[in-house]
SENU-48523 format. One record per residue: residue number from 0; x, y, z of N, C-alpha, C, CB in turn. Coordinates in steps of 0.02 Angstrom, whole numbers. Glycine has a CB too. Example, Ala and Ser with C-alpha at 12.3 -4.5 7.8 and 13.67 -1.06 7.14 Angstrom:
BEGIN
<node><torro>0</torro><n_east>660</n_east><n_north>-284</n_north><n_up>390</n_up><ca_east>615</ca_east><ca_north>-225</ca_north><ca_up>390</ca_up><c_east>660</c_east><c_north>-165</c_north><c_up>390</c_up><cb_east>565</cb_east><cb_north>-224</cb_north><cb_up>452</cb_up></node>
<node><torro>1</torro><n_east>642</n_east><n_north>-112</n_north><n_up>354</n_up><ca_east>684</ca_east><ca_north>-53</ca_north><ca_up>357</ca_up><c_east>645</c_east><c_north>2</c_north><c_up>394</c_up><cb_east>704</cb_east><cb_north>-30</cb_north><cb_up>286</cb_up></node>
***
This chain:
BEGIN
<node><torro>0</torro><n_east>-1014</n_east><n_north>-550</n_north><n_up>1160</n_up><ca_east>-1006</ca_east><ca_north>-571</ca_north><ca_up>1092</ca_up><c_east>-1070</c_east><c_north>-559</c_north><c_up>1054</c_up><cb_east>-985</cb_east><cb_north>-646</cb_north><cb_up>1089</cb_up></node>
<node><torro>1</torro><n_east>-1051</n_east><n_north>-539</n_north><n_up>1005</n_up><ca_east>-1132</ca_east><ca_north>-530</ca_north><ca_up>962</ca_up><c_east>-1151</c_east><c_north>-582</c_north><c_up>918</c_up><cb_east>-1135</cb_east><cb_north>-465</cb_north><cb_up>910</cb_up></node>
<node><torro>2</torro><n_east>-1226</n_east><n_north>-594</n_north><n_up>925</n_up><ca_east>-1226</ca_east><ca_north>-654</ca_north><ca_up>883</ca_up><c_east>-1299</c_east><c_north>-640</c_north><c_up>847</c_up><cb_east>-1220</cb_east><cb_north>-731</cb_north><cb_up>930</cb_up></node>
<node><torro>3</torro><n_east>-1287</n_east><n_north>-671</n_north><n_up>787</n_up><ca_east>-1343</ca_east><ca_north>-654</ca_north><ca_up>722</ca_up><c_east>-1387</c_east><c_north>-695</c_north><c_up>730</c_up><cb_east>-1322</cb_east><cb_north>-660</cb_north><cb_up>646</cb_up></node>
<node><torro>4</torro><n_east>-1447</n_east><n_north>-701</n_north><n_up>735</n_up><ca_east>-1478</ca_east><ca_north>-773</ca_north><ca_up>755</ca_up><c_east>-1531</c_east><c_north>-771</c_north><c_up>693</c_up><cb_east>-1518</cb_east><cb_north>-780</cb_north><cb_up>844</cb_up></node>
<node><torro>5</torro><n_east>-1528</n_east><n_north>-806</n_north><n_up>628</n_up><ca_east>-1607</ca_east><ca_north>-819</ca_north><ca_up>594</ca_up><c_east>-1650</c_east><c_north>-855</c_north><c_up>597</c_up><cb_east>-1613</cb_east><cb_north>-827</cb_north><cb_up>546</cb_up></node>
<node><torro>6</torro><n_east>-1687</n_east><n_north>-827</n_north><n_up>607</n_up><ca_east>-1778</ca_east><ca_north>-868</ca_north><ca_up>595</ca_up><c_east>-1814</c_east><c_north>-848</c_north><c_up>534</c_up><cb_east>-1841</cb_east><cb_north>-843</cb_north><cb_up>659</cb_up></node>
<node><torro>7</torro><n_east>-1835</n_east><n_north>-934</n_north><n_up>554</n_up><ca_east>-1865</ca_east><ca_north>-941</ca_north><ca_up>477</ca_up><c_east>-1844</c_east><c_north>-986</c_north><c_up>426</c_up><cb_east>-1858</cb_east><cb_north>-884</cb_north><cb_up>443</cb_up></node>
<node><torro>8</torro><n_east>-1878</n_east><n_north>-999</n_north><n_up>364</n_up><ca_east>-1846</ca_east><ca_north>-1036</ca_north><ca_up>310</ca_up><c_east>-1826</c_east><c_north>-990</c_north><c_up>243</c_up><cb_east>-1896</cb_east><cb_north>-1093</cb_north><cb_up>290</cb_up></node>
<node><torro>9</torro><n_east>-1831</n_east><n_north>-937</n_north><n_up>252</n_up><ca_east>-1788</ca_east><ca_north>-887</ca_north><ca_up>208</ca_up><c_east>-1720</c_east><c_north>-902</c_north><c_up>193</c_up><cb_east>-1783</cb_east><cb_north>-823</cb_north><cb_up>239</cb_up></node>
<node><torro>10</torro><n_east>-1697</n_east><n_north>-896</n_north><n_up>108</n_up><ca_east>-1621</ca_east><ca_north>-916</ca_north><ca_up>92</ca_up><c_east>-1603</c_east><c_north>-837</c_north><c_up>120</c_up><cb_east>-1596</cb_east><cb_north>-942</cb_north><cb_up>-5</cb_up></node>
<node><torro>11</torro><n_east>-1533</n_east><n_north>-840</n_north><n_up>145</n_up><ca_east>-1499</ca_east><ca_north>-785</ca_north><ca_up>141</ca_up><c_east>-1471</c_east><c_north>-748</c_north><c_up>101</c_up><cb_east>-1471</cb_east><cb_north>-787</cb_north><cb_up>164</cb_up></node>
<node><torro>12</torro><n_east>-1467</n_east><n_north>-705</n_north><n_up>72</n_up><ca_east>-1435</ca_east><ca_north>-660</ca_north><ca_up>5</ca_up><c_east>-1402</c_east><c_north>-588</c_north><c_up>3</c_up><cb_east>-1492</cb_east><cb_north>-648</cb_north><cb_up>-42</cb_up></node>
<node><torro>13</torro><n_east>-1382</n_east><n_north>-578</n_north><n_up>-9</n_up><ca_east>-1340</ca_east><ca_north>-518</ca_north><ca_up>-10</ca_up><c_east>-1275</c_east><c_north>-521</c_north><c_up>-14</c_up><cb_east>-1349</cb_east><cb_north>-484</cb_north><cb_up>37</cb_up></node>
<node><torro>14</torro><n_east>-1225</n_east><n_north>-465</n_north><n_up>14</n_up><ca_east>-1137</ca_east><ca_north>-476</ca_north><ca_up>5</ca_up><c_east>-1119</c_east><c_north>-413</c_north><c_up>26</c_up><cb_east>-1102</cb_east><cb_north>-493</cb_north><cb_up>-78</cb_up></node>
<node><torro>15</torro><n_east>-1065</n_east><n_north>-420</n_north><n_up>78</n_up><ca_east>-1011</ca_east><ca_north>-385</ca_north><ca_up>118</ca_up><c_east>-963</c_east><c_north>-360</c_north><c_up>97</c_up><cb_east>-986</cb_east><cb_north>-414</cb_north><cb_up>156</cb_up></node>
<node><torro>16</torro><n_east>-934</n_east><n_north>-300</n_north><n_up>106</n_up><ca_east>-859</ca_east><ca_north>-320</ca_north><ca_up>74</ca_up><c_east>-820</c_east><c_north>-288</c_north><c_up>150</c_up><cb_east>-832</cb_east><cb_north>-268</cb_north><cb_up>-23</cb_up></node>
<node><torro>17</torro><n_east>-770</n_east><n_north>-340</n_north><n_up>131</n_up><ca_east>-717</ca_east><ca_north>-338</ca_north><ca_up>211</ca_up><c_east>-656</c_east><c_north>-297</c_north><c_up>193</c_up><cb_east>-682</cb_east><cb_north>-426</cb_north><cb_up>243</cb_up></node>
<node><torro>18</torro><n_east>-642</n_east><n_north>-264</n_north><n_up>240</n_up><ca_east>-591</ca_east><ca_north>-223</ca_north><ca_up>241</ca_up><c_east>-522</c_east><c_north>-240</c_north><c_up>243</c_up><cb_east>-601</cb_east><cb_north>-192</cb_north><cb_up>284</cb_up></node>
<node><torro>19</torro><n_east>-465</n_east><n_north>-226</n_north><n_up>217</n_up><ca_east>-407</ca_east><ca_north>-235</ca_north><ca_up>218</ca_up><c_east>-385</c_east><c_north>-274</c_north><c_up>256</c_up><cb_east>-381</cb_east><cb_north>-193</cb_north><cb_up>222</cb_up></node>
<node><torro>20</torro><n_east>-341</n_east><n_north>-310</n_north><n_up>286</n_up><ca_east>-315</ca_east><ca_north>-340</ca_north><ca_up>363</ca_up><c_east>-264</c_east><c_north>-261</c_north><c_up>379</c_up><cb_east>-250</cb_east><cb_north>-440</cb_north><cb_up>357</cb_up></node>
<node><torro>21</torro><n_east>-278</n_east><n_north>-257</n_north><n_up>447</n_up><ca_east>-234</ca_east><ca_north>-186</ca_north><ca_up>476</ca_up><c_east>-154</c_east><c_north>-206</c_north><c_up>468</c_up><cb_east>-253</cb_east><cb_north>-166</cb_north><cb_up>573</cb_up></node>
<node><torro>22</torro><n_east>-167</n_east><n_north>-271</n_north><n_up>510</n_up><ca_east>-72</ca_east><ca_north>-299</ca_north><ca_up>511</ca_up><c_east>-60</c_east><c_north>-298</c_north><c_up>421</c_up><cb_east>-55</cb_east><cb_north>-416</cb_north><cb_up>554</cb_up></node>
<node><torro>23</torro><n_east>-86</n_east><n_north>-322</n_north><n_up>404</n_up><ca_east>-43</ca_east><ca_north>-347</ca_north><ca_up>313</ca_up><c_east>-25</c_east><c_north>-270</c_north><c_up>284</c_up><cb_east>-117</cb_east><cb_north>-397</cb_north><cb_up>234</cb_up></node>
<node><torro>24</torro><n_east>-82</n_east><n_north>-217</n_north><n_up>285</n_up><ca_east>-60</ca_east><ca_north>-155</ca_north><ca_up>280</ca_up><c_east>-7</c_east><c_north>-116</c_north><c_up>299</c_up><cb_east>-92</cb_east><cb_north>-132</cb_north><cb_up>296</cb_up></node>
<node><torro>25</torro><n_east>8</n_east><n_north>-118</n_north><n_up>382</n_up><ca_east>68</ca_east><ca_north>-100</ca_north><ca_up>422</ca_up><c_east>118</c_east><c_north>-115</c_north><c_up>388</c_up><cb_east>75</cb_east><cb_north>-128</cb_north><cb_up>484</cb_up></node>
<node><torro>26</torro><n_east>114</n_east><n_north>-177</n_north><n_up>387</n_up><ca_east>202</ca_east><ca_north>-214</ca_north><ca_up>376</ca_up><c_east>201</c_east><c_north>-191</c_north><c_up>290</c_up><cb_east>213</cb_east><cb_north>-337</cb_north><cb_up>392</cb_up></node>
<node><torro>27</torro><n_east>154</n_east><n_north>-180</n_north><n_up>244</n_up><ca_east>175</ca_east><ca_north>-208</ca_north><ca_up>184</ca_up><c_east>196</c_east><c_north>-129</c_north><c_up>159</c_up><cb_east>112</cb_east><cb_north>-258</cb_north><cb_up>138</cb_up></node>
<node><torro>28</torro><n_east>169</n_east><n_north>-65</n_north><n_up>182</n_up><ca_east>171</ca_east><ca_north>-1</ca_north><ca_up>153</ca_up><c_east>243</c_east><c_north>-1</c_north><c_up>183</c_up><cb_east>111</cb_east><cb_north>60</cb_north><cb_up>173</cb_up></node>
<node><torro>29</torro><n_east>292</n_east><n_north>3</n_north><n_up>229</n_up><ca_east>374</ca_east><ca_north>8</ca_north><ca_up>211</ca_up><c_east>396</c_east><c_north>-43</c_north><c_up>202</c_up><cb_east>420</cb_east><cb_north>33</cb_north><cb_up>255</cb_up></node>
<node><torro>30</torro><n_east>379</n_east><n_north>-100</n_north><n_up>168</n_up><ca_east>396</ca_east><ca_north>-142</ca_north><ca_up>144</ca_up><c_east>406</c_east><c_north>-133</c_north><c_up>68</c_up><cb_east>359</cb_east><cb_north>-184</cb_north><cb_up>165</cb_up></node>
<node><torro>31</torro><n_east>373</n_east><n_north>-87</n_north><n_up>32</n_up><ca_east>375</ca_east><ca_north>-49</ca_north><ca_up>-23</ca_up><c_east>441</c_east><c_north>19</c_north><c_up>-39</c_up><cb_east>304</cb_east><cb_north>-22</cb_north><cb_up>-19</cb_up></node>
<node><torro>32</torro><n_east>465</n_east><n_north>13</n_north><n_up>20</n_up><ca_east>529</ca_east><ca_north>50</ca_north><ca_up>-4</ca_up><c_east>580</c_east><c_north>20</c_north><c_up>-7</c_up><cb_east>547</cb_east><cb_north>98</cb_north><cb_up>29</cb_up></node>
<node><torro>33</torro><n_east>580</n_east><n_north>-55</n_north><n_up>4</n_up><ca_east>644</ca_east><ca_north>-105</ca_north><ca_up>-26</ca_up><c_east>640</c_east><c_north>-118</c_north><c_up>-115</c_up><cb_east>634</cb_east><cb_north>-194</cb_north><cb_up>16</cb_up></node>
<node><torro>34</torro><n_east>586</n_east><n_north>-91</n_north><n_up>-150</n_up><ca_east>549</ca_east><ca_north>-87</ca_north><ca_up>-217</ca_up><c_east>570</c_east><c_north>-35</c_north><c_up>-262</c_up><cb_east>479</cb_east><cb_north>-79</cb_north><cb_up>-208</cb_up></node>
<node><torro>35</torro><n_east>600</n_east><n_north>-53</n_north><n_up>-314</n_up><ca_east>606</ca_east><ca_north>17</ca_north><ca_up>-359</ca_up><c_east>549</c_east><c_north>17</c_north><c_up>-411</c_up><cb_east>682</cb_east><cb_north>22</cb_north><cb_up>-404</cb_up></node>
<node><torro>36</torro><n_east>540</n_east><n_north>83</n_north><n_up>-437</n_up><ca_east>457</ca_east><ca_north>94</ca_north><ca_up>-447</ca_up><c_east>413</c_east><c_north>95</c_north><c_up>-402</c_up><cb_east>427</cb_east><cb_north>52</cb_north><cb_up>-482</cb_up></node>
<node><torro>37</torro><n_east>360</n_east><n_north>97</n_north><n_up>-448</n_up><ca_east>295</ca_east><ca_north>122</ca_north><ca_up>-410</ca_up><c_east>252</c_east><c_north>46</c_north><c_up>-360</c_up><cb_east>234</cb_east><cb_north>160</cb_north><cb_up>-485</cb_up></node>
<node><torro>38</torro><n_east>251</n_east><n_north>78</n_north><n_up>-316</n_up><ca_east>208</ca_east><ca_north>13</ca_north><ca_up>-282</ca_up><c_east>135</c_east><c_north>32</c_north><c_up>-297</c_up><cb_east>219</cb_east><cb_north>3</cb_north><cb_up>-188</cb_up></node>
<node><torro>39</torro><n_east>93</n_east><n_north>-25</n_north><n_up>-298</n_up><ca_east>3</ca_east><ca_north>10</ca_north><ca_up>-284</ca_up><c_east>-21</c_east><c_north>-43</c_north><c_up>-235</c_up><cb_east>-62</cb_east><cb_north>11</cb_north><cb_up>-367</cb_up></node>
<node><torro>40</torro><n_east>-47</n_east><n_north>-35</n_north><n_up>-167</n_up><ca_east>-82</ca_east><ca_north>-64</ca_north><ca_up>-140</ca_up><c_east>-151</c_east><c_north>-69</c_north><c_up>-131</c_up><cb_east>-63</cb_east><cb_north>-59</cb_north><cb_up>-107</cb_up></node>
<node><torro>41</torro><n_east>-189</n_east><n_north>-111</n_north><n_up>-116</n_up><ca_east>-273</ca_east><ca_north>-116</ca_north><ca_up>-123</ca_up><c_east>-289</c_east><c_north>-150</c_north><c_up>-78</c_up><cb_east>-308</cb_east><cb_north>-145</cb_north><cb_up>-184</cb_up></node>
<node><torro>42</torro><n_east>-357</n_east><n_north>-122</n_north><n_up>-55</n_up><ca_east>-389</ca_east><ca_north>-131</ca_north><ca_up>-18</ca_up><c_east>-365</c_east><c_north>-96</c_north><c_up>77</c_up><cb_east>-395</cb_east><cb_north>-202</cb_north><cb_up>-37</cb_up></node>
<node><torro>43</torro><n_east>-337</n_east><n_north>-46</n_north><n_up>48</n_up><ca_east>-301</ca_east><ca_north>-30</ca_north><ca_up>130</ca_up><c_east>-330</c_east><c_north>-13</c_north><c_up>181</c_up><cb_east>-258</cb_east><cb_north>18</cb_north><cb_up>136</cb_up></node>
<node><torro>44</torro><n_east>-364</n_east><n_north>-21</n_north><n_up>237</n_up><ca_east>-403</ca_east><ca_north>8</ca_north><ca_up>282</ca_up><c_east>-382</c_east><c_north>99</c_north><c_up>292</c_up><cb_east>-393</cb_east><cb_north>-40</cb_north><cb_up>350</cb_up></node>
<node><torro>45</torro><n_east>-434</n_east><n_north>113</n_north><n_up>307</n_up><ca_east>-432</ca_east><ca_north>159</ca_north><ca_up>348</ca_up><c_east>-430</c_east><c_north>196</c_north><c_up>407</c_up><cb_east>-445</cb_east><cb_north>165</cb_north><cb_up>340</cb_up></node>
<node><torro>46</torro><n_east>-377</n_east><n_north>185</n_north><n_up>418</n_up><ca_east>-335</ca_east><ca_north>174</ca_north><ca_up>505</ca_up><c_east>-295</c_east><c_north>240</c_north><c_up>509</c_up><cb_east>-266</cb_east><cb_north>93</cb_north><cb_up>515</cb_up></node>
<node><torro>47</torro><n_east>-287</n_east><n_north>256</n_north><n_up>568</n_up><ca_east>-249</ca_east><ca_north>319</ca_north><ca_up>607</ca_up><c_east>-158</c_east><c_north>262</c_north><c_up>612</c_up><cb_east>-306</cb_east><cb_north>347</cb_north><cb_up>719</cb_up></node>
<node><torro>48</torro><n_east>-146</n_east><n_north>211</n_north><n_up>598</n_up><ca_east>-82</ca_east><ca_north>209</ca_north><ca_up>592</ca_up><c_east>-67</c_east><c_north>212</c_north><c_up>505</c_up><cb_east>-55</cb_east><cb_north>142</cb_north><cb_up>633</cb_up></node>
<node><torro>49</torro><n_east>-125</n_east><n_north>189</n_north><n_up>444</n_up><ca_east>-103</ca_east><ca_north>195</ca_north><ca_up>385</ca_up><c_east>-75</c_east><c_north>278</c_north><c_up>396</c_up><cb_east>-165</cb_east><cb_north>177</cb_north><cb_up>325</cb_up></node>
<node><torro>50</torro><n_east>-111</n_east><n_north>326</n_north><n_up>424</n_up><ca_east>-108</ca_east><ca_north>386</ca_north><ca_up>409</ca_up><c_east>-44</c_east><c_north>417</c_north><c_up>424</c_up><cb_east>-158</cb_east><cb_north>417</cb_north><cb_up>436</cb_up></node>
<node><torro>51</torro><n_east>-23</n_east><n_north>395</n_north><n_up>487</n_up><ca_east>57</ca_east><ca_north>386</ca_north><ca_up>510</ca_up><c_east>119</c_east><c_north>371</c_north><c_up>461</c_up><cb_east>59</cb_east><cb_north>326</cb_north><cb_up>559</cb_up></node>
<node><torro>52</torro><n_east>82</n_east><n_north>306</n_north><n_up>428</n_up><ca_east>167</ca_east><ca_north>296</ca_north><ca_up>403</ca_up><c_east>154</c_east><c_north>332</c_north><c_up>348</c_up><cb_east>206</cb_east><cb_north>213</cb_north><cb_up>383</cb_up></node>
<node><torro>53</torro><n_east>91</n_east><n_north>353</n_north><n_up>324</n_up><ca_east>93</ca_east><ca_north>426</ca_north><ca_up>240</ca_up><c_east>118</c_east><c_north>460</c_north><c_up>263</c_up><cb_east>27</cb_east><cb_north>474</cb_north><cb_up>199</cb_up></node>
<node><torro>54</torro><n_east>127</n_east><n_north>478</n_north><n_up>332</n_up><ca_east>145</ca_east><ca_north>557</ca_north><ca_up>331</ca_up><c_east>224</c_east><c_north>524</c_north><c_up>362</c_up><cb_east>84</cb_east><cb_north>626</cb_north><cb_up>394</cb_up></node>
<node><torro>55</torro><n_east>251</n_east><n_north>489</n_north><n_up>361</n_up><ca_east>319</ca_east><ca_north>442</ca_north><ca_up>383</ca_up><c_east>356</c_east><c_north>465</c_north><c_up>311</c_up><cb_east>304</cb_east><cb_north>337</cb_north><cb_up>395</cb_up></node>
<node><torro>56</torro><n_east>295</n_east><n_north>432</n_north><n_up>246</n_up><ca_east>359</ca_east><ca_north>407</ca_north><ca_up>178</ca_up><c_east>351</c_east><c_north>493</c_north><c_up>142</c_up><cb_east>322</cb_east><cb_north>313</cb_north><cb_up>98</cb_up></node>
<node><torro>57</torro><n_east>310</n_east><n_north>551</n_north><n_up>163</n_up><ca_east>292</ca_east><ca_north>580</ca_north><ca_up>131</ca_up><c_east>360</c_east><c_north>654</c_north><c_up>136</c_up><cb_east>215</cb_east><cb_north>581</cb_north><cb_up>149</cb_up></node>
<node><torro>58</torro><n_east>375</n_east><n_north>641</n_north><n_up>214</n_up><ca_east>423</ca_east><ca_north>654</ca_north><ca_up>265</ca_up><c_east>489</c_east><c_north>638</c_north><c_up>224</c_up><cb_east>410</cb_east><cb_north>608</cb_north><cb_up>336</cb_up></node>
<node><torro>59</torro><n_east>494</n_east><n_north>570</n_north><n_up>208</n_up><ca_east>561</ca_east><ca_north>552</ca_north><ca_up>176</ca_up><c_east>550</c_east><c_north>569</c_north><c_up>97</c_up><cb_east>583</cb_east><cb_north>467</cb_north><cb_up>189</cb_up></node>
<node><torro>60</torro><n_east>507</n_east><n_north>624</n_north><n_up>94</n_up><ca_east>496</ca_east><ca_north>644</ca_north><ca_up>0</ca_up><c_east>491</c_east><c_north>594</c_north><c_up>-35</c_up><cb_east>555</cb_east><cb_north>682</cb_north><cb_up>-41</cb_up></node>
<node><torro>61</torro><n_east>444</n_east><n_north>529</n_north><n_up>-16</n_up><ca_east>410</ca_east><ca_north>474</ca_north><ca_up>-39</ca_up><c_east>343</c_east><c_north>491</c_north><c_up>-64</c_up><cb_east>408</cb_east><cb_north>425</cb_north><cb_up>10</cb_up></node>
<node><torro>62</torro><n_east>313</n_east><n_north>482</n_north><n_up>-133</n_up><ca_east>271</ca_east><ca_north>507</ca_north><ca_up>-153</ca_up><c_east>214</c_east><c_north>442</c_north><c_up>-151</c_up><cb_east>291</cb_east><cb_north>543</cb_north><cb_up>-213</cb_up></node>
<node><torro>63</torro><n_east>152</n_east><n_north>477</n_north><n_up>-112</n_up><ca_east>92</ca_east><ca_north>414</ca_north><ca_up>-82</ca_up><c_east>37</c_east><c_north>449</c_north><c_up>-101</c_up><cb_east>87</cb_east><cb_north>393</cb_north><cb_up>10</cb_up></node>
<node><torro>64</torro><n_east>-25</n_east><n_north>426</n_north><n_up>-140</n_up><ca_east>-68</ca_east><ca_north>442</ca_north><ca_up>-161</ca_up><c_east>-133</c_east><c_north>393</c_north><c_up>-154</c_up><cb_east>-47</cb_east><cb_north>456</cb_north><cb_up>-213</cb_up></node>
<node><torro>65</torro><n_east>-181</n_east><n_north>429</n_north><n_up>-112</n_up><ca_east>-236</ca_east><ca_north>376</ca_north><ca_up>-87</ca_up><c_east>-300</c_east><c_north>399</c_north><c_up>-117</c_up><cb_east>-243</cb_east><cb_north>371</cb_north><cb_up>-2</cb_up></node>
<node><torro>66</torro><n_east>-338</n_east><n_north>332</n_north><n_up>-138</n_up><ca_east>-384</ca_east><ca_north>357</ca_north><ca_up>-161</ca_up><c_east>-435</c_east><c_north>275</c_north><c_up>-148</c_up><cb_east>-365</cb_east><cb_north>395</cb_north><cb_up>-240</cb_up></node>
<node><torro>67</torro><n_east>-491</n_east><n_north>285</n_north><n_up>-133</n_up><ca_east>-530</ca_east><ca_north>229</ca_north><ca_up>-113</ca_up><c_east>-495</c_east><c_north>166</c_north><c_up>-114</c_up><cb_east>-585</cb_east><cb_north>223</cb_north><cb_up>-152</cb_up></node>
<node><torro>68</torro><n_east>-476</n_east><n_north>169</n_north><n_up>-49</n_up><ca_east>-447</ca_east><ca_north>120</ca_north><ca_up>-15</ca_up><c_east>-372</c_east><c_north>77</c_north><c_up>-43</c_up><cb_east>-505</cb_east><cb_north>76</cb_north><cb_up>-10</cb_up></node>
<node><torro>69</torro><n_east>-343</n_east><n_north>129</n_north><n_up>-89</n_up><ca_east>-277</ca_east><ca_north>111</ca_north><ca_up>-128</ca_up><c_east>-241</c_east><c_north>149</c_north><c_up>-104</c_up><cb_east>-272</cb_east><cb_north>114</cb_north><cb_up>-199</cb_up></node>
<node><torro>70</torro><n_east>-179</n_east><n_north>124</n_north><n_up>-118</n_up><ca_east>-113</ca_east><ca_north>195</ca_north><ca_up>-106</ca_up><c_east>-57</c_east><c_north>164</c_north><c_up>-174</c_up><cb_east>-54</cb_east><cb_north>191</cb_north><cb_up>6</cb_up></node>
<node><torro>71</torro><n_east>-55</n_east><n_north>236</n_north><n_up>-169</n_up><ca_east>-7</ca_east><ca_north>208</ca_north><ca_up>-246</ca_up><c_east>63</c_east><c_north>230</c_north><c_up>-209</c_up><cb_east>-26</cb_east><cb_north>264</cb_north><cb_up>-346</cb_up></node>
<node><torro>72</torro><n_east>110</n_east><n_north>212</n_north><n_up>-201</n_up><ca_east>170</ca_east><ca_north>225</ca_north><ca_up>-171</ca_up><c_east>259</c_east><c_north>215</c_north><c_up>-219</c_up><cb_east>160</cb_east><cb_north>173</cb_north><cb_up>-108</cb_up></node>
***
């Protein structure tokens, strides 16, 4: 397990930004073809299964367009 350990009396400062959840992505991109119109999702990781189901809805002449970390579907 990795663990951050600080020393010292220094405040901490800065900011992260966290990536998509993988599961909420999975389930929610064909979950968007029960939807008429355009879906847009955000924040989607960048995963070898997102890439799967693009090339899944793209297959069923479903039009998916990604662009920093969105898919417009």
């Amino acid at each position: 397990m990795k663990v951050l350990k600080v020393i010292g009396n220094q405040k901490l400062t800065g900011s992260i930004r966290i990536s998509g959840a993988k599961n909420s992505a999975v389930a929610l991109i064909p979950t968007t073809l029960l939807a008429s119109g355009t879906t847009t999702l955000c924040n989607v990781p960048n995963i070898s299964d997102i890439d799967v189901l693009t090339q899944t809805l793209e297959y069923l002449n479903v039009s998916v367009k990604r662009a920093s970390g969105s898919m417009l579907i």
